[in-house]
C-alpha positions as CSV (number, residue, x, y, z in Angstrom):
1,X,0.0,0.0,0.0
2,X,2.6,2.7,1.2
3,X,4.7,1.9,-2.1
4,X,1.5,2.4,-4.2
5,X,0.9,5.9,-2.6
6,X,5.0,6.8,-2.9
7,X,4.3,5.7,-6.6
8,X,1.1,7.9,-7.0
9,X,3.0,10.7,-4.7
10,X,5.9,11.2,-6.0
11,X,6.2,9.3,-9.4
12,X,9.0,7.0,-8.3
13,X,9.0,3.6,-7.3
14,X,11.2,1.9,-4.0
15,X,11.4,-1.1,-2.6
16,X,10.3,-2.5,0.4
17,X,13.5,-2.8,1.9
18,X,14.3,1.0,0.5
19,X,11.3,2.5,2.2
20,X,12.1,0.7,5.3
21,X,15.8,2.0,5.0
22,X,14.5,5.9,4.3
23,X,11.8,5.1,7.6
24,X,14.9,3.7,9.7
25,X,17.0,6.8,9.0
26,X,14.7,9.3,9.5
27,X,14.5,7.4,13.1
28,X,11.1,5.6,12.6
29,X,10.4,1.9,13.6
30,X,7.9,-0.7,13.2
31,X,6.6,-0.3,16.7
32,X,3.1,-1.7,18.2
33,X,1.0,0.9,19.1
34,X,-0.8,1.2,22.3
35,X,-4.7,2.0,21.9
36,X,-6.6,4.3,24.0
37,X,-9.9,5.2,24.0
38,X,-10.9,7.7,21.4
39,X,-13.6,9.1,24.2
40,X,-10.7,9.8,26.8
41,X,-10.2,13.5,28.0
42,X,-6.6,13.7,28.9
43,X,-7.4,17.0,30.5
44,X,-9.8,15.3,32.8
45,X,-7.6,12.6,33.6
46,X,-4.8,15.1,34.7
47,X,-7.2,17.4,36.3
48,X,-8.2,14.1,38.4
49,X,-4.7,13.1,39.2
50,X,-4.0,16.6,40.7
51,X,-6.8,17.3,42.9
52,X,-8.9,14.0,43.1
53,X,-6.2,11.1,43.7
54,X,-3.8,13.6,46.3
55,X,-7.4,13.5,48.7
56,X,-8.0,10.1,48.0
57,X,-4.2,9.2,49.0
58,X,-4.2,12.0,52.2
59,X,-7.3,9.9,53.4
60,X,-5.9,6.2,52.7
61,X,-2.8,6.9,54.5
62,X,-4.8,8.1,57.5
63,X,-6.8,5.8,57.6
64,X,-3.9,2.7,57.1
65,X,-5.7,2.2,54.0
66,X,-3.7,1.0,50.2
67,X,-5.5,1.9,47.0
68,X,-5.4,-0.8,44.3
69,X,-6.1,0.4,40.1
70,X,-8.5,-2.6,38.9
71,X,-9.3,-3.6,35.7
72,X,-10.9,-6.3,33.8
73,X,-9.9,-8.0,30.6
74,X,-10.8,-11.0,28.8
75,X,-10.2,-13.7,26.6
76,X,-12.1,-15.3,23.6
77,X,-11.3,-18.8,22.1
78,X,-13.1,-17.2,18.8
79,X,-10.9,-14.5,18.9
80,X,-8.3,-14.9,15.9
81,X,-4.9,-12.5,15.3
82,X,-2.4,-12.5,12.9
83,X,-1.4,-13.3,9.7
84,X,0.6,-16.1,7.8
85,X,1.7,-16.5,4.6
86,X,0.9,-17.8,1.6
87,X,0.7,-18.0,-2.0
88,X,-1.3,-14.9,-4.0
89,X,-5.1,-16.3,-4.1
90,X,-4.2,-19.2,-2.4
91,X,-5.9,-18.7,1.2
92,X,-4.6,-20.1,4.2
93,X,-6.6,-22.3,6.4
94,X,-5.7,-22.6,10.1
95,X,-7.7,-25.7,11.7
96,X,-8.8,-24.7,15.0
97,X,-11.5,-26.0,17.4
98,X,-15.2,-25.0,17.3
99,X,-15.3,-24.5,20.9
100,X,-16.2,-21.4,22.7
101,X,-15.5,-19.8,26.5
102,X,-14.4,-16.8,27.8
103,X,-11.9,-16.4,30.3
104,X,-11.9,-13.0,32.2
105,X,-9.4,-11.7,34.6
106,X,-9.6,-8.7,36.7
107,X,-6.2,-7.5,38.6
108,X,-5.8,-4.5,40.9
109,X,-2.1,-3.0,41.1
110,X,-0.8,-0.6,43.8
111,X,1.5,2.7,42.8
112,X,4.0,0.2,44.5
113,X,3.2,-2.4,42.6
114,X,1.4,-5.2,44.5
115,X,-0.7,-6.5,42.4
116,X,-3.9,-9.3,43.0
117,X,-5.6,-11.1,40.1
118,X,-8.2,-13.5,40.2
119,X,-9.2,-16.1,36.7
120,X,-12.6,-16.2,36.1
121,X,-14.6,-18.3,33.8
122,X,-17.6,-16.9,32.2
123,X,-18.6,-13.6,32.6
124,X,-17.3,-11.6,36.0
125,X,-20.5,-10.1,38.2
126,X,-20.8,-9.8,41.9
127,X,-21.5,-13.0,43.1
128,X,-17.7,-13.8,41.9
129,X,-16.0,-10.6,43.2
């Protein structure tokens, strides 16, 4: 794709390896991004961690207290990532099992980094918390 738009760009055409020498000189790398949430307000989440989290850590120390940052993630047996190769029109077919479950996780980490985690199967609600 990239050396399609360089061709329609520019009129020239590179290599792979080319492009990926220009990219490495000019200090870019293949690199795997980290997502975020297109609805997060990184002013809100600053303005919280100045004023919100300093009351919430004056009161835990008083009271003897550690705060823990929980979160919940999951895993699907359906899920499928990646790529592998094969010949042009020729698709690949990766035998897998028709089974289904979820595995969901949740972990709570301190700013010191203790962390808990417990495994659950099927979906996480109260009655498993």
């Amino acid at each position: 794709m990239i050396l399609a738009v360089i061709k329609q760009e520019f009129g020239i055409k590179l290599s792979k390896t080319s492009v990926g020498r220009l990219l490495h000189q000019l200090g870019i790398s293949c690199q795997k991004p980290l997502y975020r949430a297109y609805q997060r307000d990184s002013a809100l989440v600053e303005q919280w961690k100045k004023k919100v989290l300093p009351k919430i850590q004056k009161r835990a120390k008083k009271e003897g207290a550690v705060i823990y940052f929980e979160d919940e993630s999951g895993v699907r047996t359906d899920f499928h990532a990646g790529t592998t190769w094969a010949l042009k029109g020729q698709t690949p077919v990766v035998e897998t099992t028709g089974a289904r479950f979820v595995l969901n996780m949740m972990a709570a980490i301190t700013p010191r980094g203790e962390m808990h985690f417990m495994i659950v199967h099927g979906s996480v609600n109260s009655d498993k918390t």
